[in-house]
Every structure is written in structure tokens, then in C-alpha cells.
DSSP file (Angstrom, degrees, kcal/mol; ACC not computed):
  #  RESIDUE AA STRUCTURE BP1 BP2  ACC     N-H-->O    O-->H-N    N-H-->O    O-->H-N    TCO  KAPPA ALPHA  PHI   PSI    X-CA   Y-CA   Z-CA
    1    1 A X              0   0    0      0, 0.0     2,-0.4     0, 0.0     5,-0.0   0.000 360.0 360.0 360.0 141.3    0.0    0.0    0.0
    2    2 A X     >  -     0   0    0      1,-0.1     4,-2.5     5,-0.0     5,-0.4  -0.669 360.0-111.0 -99.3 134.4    1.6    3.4   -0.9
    3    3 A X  T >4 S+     0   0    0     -2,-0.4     3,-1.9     2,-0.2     4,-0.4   0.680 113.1  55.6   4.3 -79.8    2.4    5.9    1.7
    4    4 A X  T >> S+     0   0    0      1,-0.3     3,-4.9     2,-0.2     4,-3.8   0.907 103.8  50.1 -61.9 -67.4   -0.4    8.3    0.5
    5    5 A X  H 3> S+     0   0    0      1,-0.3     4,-1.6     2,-0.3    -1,-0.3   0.657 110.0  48.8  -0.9 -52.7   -3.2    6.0    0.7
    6    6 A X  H << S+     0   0    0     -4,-2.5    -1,-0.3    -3,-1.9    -2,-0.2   0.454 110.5  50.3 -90.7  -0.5   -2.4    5.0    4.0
    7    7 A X  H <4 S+     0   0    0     -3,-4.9     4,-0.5    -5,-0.4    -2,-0.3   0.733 114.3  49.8 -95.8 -49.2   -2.1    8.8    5.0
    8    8 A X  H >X S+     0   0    0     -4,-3.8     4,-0.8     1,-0.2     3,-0.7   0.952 115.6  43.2 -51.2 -46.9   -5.7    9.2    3.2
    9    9 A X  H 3X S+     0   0    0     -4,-1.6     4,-1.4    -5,-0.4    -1,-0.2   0.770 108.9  54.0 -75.3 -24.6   -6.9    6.4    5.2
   10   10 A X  H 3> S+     0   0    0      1,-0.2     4,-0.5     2,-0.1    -1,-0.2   0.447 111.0  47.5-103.6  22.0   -5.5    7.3    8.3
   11   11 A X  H <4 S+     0   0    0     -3,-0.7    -1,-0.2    -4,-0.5    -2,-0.2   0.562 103.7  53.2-134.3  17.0   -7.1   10.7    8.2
   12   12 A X  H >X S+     0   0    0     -4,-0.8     4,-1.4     2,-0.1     3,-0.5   0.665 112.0  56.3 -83.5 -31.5  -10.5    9.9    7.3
   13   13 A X  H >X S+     0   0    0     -4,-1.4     3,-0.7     1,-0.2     4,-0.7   0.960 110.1  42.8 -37.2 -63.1   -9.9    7.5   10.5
   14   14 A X  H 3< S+     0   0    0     -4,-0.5     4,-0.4     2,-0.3    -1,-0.2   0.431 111.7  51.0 -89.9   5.1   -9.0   10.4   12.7
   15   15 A X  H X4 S+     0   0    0     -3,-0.5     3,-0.6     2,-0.2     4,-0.5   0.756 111.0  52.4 -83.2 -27.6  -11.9   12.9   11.4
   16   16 A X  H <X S+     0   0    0     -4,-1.4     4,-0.9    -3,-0.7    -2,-0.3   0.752 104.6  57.9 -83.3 -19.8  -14.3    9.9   12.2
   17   17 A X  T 3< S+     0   0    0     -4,-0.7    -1,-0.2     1,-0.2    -2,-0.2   0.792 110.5  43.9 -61.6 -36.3  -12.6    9.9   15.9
   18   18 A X  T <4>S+     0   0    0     -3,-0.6     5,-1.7    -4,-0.4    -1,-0.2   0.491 109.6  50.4-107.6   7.0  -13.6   13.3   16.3
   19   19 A X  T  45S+     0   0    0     -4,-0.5    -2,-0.2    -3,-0.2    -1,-0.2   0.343 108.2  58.0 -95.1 -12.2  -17.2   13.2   15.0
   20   20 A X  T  <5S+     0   0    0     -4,-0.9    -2,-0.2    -5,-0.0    -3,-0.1   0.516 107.6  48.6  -3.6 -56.6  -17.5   10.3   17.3
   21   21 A X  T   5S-     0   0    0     -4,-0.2    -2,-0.2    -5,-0.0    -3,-0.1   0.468 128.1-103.0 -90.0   3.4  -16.6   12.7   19.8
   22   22 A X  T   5S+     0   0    0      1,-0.3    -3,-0.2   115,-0.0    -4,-0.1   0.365  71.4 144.3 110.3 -14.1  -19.0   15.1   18.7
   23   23 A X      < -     0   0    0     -5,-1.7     2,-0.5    25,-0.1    -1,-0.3   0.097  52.1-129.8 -41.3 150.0  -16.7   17.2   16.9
   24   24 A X  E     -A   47   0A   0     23,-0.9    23,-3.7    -3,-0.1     2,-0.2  -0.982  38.2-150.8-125.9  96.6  -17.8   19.1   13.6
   25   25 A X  E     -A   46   0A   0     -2,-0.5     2,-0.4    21,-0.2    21,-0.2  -0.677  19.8-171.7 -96.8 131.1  -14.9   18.1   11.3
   26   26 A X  E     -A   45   0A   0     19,-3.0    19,-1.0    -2,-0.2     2,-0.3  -0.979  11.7-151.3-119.4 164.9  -13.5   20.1    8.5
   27   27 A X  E     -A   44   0A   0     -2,-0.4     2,-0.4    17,-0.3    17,-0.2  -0.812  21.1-132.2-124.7 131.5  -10.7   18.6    6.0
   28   28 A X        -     0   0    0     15,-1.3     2,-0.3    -2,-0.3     9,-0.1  -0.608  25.1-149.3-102.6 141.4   -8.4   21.5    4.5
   29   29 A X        +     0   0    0      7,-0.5     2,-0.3    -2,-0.4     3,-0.1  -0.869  35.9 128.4-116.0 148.3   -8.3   20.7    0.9
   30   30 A X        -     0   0    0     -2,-0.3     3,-0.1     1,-0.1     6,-0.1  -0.884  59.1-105.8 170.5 155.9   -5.2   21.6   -1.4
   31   31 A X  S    S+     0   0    0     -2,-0.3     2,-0.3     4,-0.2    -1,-0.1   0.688  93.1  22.7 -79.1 -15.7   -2.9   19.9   -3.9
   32   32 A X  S >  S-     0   0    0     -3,-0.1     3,-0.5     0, 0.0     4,-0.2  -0.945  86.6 -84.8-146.8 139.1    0.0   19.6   -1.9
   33   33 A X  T 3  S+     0   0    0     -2,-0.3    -2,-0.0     1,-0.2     8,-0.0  -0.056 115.2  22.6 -39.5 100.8    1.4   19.4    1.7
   34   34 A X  T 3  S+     0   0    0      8,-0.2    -1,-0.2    -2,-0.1     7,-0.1   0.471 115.3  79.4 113.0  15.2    2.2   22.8    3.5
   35   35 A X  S <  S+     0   0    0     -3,-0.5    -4,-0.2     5,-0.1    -2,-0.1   0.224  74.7  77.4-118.4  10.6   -0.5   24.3    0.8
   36   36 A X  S    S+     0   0    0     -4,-0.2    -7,-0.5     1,-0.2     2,-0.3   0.949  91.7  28.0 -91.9 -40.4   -3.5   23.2    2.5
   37   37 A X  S >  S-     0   0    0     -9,-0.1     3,-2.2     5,-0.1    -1,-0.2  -0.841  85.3-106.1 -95.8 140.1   -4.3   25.4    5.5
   38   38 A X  T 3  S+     0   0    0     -2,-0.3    -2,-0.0     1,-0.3    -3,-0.0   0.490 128.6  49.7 -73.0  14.9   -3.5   29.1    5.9
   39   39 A X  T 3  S-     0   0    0      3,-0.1    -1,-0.3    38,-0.0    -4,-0.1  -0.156  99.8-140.5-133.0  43.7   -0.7   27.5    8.5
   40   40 A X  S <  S+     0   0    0     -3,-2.2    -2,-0.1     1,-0.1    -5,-0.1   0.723  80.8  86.3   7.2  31.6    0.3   25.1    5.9
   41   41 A X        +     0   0    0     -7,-0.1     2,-0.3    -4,-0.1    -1,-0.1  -0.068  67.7  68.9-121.6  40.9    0.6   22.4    8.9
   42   42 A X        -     0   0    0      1,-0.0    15,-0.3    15,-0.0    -8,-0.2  -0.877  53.9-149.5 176.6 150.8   -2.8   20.6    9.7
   43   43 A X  S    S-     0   0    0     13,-5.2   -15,-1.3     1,-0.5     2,-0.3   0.624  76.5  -6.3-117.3 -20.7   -4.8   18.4    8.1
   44   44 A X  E     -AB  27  56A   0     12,-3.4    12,-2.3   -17,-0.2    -1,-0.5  -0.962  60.7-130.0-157.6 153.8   -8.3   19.2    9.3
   45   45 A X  E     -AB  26  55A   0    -19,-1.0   -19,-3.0    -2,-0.3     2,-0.4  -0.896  19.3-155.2-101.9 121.0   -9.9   21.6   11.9
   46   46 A X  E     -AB  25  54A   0      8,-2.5     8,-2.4    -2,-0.3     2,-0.6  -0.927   8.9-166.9-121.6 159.6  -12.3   20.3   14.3
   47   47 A X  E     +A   24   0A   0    -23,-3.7   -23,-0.9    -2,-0.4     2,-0.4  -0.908  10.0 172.5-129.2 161.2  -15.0   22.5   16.0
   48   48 A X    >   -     0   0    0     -2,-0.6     3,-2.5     3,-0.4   -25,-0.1  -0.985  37.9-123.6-167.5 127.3  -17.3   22.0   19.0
   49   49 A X  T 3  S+     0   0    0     -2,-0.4   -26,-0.0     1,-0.3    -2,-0.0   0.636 114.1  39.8 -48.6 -30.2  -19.6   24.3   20.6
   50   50 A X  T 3  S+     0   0    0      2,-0.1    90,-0.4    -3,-0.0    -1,-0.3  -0.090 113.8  68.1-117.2  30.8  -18.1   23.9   24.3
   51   51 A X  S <  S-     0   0    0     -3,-2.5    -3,-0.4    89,-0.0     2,-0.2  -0.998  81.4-103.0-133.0 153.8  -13.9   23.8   22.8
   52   52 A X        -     0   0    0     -2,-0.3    30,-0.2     1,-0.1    -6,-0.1  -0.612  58.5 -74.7 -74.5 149.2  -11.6   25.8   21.3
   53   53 A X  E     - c   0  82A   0     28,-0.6    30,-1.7    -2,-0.2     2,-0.4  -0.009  52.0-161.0  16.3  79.4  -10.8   25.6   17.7
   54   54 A X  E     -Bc  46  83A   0     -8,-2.4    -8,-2.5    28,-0.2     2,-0.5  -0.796   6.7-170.3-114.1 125.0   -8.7   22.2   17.8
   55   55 A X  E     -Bc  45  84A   0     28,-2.5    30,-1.2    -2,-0.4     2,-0.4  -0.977  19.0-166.9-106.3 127.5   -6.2   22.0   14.1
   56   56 A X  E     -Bc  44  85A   0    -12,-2.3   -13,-5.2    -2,-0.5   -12,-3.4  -0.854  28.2-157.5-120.5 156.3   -4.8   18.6   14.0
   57   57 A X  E     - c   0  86A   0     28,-3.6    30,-0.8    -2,-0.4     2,-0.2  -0.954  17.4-150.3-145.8 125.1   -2.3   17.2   12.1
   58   58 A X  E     - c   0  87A   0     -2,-0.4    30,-0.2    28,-0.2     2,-0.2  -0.518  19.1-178.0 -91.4 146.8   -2.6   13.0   11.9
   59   59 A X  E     - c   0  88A   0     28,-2.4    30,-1.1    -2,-0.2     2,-0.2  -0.670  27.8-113.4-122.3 175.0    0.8   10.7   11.4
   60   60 A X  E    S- c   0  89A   0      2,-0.3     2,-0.5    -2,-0.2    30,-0.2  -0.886  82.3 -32.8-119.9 102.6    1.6    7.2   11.1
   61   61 A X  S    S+     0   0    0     28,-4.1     2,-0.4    -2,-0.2    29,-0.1  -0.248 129.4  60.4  61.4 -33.3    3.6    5.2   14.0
   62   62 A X        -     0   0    0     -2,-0.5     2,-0.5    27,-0.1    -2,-0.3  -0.928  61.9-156.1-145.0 164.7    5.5    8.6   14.6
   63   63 A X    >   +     0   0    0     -2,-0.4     3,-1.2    -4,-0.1     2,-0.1  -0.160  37.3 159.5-109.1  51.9    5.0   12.0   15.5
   64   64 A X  T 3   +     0   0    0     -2,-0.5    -2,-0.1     1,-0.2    -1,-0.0  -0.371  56.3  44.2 -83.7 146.1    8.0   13.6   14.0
   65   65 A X  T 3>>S+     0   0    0     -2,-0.1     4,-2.1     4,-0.0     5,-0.5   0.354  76.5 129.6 101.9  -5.7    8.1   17.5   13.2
   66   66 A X  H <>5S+     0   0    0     -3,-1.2     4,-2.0     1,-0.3     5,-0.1   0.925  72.5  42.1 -23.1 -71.2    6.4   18.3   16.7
   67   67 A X  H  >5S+     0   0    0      1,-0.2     4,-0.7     2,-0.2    -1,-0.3   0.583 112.5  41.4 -63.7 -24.9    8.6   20.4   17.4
   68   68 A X  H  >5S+     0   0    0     -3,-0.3     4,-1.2     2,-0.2    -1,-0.2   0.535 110.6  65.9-102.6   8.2    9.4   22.6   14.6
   69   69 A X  H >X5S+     0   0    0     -4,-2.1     4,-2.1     2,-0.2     3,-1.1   0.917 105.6  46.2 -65.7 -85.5    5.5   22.4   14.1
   70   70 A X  H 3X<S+     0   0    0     -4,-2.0     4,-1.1    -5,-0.5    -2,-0.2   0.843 105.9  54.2 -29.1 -53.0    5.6   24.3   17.3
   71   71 A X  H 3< S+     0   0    0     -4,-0.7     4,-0.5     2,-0.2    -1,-0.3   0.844 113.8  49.1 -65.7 -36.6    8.3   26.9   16.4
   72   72 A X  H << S+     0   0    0     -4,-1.2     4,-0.4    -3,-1.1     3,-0.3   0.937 106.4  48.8 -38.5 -52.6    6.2   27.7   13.4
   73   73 A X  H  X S+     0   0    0     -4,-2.1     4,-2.2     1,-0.2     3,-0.4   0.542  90.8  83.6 -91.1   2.7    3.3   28.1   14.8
   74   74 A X  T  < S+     0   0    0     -4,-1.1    -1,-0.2    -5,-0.4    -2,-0.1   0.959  84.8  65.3 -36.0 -82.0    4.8   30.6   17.7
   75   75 A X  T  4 S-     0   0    0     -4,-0.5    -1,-0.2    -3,-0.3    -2,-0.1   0.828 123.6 -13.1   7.1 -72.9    4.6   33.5   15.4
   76   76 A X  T  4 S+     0   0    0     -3,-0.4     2,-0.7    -4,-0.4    -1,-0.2   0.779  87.5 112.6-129.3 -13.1    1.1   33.8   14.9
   77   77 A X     <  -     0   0    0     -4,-2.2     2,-1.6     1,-0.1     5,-0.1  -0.697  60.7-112.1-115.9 135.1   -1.5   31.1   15.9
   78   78 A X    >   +     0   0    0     -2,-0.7     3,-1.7     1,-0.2     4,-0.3  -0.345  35.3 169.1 -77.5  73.3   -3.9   31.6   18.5
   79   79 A X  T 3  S+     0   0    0     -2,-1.6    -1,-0.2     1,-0.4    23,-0.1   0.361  73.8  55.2 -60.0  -2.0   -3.7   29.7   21.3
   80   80 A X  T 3  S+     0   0    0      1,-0.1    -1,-0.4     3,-0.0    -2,-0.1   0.750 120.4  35.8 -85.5  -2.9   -5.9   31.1   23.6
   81   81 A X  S <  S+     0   0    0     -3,-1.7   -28,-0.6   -28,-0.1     2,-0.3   0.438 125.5  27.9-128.2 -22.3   -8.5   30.7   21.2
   82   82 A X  E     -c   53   0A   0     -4,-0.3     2,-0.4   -30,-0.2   -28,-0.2  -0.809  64.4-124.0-154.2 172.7   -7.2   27.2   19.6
   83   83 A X  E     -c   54   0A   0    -30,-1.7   -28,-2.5    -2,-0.3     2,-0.2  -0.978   9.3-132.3-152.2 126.7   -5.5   24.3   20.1
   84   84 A X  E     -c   55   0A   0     -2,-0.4    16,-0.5   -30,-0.2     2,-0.3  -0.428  29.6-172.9 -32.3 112.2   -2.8   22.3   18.8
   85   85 A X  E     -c   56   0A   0    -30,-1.2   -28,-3.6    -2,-0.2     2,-0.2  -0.873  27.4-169.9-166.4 134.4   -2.8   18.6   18.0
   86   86 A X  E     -cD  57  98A   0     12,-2.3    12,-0.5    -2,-0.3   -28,-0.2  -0.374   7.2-172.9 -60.8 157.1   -1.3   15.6   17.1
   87   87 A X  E     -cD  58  97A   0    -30,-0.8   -28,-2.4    -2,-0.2     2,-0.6  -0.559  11.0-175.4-152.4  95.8   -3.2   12.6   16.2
   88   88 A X  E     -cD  59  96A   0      8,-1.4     8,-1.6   -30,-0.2     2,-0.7  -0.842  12.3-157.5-104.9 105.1   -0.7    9.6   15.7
   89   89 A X  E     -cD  60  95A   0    -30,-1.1   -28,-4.1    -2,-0.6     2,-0.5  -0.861  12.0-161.6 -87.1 125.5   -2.2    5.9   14.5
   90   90 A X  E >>  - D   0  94A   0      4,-1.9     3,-2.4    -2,-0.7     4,-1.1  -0.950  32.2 -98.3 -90.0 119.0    0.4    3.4   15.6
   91   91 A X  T 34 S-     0   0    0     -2,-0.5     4,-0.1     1,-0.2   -31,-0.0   0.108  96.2 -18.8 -15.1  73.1   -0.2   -0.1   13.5
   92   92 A X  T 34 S+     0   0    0     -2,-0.5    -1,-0.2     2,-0.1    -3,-0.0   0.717 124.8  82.6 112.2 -33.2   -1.9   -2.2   15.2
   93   93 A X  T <4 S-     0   0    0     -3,-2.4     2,-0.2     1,-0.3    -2,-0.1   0.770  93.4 -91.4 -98.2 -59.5   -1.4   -0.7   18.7
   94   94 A X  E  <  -D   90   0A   0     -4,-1.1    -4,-1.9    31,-0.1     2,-0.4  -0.968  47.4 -65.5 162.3-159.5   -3.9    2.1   19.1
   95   95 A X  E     -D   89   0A   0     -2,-0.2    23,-1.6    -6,-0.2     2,-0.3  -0.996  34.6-159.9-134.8 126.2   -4.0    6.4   18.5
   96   96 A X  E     -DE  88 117A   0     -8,-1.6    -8,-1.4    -2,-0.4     2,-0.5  -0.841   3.3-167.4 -71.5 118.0   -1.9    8.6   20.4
   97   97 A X  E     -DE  87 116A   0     19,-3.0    19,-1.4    -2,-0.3    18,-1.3  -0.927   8.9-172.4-119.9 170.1   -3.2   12.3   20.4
   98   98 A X  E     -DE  86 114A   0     -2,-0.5   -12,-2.3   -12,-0.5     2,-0.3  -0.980  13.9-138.7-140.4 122.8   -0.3   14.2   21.7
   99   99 A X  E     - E   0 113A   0     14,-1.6    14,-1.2    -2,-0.3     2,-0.2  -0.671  12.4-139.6 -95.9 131.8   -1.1   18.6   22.6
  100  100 A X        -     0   0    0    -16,-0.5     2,-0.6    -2,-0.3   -16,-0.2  -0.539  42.9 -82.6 -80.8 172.4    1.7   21.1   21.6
  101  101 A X        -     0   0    0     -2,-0.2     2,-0.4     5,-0.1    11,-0.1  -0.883  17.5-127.7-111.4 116.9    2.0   23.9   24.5
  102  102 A X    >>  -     0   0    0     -2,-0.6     3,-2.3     1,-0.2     4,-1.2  -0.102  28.4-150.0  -5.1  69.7    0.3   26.6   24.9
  103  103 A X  T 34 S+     0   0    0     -2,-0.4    -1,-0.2     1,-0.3     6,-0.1   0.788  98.1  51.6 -46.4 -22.2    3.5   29.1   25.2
  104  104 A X  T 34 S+     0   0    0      2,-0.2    -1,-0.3     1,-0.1    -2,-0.1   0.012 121.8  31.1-116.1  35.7    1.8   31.4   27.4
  105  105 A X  T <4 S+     0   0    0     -3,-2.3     2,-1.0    -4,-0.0     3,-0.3   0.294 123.7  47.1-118.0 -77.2    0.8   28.5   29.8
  106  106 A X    >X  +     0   0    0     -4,-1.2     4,-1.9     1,-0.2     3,-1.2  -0.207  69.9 140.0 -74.3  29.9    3.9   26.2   29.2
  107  107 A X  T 34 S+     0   0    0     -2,-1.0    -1,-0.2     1,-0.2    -3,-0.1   0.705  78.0  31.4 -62.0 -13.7    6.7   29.0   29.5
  108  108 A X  T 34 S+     0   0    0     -3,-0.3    -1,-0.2     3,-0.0    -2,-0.1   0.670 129.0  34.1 -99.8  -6.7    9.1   26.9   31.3
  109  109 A X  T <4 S+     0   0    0     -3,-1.2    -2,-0.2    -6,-0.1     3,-0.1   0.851  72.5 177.4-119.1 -51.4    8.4   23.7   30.1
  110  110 A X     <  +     0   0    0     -4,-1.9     2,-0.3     1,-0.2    -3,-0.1   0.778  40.8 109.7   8.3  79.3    7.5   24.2   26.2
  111  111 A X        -     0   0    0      1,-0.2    -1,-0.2   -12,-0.1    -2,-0.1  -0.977  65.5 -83.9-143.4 152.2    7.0   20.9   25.1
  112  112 A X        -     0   0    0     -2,-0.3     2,-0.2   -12,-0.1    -1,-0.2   0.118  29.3-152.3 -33.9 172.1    4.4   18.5   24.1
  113  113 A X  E     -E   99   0A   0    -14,-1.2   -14,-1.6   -13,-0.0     2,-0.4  -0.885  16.7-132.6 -98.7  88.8    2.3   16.4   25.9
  114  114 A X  E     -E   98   0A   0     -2,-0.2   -16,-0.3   -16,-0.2     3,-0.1  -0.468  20.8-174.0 -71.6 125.2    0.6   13.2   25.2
  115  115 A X  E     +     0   0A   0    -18,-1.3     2,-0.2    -2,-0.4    -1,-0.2   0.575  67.6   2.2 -85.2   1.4   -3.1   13.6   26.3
  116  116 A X  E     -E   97   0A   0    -19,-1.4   -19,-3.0    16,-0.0     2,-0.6  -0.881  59.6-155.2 165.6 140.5   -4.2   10.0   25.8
  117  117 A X  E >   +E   96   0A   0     -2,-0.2     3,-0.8   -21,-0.2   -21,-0.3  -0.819  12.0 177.3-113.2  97.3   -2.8    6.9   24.9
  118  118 A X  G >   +     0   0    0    -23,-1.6     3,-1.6    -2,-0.6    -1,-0.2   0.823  70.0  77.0 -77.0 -15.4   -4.5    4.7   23.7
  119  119 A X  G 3  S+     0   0    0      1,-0.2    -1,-0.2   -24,-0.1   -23,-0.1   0.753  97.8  65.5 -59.0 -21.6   -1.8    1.8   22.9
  120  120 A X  G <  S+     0   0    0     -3,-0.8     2,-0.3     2,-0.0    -1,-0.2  -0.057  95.9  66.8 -82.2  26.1   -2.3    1.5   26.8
  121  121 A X    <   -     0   0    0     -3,-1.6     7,-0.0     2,-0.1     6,-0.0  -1.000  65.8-145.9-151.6 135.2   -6.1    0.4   26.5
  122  122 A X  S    S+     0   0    0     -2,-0.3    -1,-0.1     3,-0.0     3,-0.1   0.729  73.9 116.2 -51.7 -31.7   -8.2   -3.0   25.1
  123  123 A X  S    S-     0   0    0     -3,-0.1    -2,-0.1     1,-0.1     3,-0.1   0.074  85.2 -85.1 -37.6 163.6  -10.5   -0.5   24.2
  124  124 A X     >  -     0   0    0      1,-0.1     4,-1.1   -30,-0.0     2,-0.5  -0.280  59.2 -77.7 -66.0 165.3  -10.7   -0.6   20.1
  125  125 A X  T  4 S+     0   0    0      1,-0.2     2,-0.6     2,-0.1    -1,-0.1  -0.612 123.4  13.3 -70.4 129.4   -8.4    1.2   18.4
  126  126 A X  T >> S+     0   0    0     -2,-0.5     3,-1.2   -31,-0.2     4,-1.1  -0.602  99.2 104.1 142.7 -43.3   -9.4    5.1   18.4
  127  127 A X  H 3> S+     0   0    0     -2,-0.6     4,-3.7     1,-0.2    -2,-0.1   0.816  78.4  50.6  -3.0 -73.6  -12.1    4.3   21.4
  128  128 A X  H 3X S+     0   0    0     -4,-1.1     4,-1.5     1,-0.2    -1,-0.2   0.925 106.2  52.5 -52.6 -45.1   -9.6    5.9   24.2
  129  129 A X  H <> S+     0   0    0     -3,-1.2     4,-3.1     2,-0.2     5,-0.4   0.956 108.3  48.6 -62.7 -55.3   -9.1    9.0   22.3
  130  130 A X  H  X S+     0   0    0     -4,-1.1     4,-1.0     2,-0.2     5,-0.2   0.907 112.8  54.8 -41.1 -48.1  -13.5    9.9   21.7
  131  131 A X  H  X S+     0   0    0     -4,-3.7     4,-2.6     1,-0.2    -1,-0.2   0.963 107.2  42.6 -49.5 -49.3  -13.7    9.2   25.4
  132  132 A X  H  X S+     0   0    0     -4,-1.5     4,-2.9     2,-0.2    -2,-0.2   0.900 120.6  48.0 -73.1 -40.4  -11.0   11.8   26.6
  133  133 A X  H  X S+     0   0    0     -4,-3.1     4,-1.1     1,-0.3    -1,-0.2   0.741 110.4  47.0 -87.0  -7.6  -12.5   14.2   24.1
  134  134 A X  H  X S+     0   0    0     -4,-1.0     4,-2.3    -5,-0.4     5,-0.3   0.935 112.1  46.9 -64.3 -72.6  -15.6   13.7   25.0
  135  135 A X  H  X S+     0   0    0     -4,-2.6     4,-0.5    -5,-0.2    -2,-0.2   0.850 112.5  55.1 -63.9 -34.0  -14.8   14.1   28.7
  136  136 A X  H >< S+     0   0    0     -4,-2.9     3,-4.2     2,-0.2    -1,-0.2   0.941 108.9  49.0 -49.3 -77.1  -12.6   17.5   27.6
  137  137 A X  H >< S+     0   0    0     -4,-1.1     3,-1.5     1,-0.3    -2,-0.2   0.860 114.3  44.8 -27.8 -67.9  -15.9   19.0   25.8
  138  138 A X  H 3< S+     0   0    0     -4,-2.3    -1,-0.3     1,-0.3    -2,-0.2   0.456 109.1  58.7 -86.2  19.3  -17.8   18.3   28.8
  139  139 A X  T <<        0   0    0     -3,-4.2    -1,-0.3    -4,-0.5    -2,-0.2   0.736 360.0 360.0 -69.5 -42.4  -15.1   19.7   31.0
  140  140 A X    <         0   0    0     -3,-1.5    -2,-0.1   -90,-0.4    -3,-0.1   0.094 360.0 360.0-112.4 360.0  -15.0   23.2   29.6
């Protein structure tokens, strides 16, 4: 199976994870990577009436680019108002989603987070992640 395919397939997975969770999902459309969203980094935006603004961007087994993801997005993009996210399918295992930091929360620390593991649950695969974002929404 080629790369893209399995990047297609594993982000129609992770839009149905957050429309699961209740989420109103939108898919940034564009002809090439880093042309799709007006932060060329994301693969879809989801929004929900009681969360901020959450832009994810889904991998496959690893979450590389975290970090300079994070040093982009410094600049300009609005974290009090929005939210950051990983969404990681491991093979087999389960979905990691993993939150960059808030710089003007995280000033000592500024590093990711994983918020949920799921490779650490029976639950089905993507199961652990809809719960915690469920339980966020109805946190807020």
C-alpha cells in the first residue's frame, strides 16, 4: 500500500474519531502538503460548541516534526483561542493524540504532551481518544 493511501486512510480514521466525539470536522483541501491550511501544517480543523478551535495534524507510528511544528506556529497562531494537535495511528497498537504547548501556559516547560494513549487500553483502536475528548468538551 503506498504511503499516500495510508495517510488518506489514516485521516478519514482520525476525522471519524472526532465526530464520534462530537466534533464538527472540516478537511483542508489543497494539492500539496504545507498548501492546505492558511498554516500550511494541519490536516483538518475540528469545532465544537463547548472547545476551542482544535487544528490537527494526523501521522503514522511517529509523531516527527512536533517540534518545529511548534516553532512555526509561535509567530502567529492563537492559542488562547485554539488548540494544537497531534493525532498519531500506531499499527496495530492504538491512536496517540499528543497537545503542543500553549507558550503562554507552558513558559518553562514548552514541550508536548501526550493527552491520551491509547496503545495503553483494550478499548478498540481510536475508542480511548473519543472518550478523553468527550470528557474534555464536557469539561470546559
Amino acid at each position: 500500500m503506498s504511503h499516500k493511501r495510508k495517510g488518506d486512510r489514516r485521516e478519514r480514521q482520525a476525522r471519524e474519531i472526532y465526530r464520534q466525539a462530537g466534533f464538527d470536522v472540516q478537511p483542508f483541501s489543497g494539492r500539496k502538503w504545507r498548501e492546505t491550511d492558511g498554516f500550511g501544517l494541519f490536516d483538518f480543523v475540528a469545532l465544537h460548541q463547548n472547545a476551542p478551535v482544535e487544528f490537527v495534524q494526523v501521522k503514522s507510528n511517529e509523531a516527527q516534526g512536533i517540534m518545529s511544528t511548534h516553532e512555526d506556529l509561535l509567530p502567529f497562531f492563537p492559542f488562547d483561542h485554539a488548540t494544537a494537535r497531534y493525532l498519531v495511528a500506531h499499527d496495530r497498537e492504538g491512536w496517540r493524540l499528543i497537545t503542543l504547548p500553549d507558550p503562554d501556559v507552558d513558559k518553562l516547560t514548552r514541550s508536548h504532551y501526550t493527552a491520551v494513549d491509547g496503545r495503553e487500553s483494550d478499548a478498540t483502536m481510536g475508542e480511548p481518544v473519543v472518550q478523553y475528548l468527550r470528557t474534555e468538551v464536557l469539561d470546559e
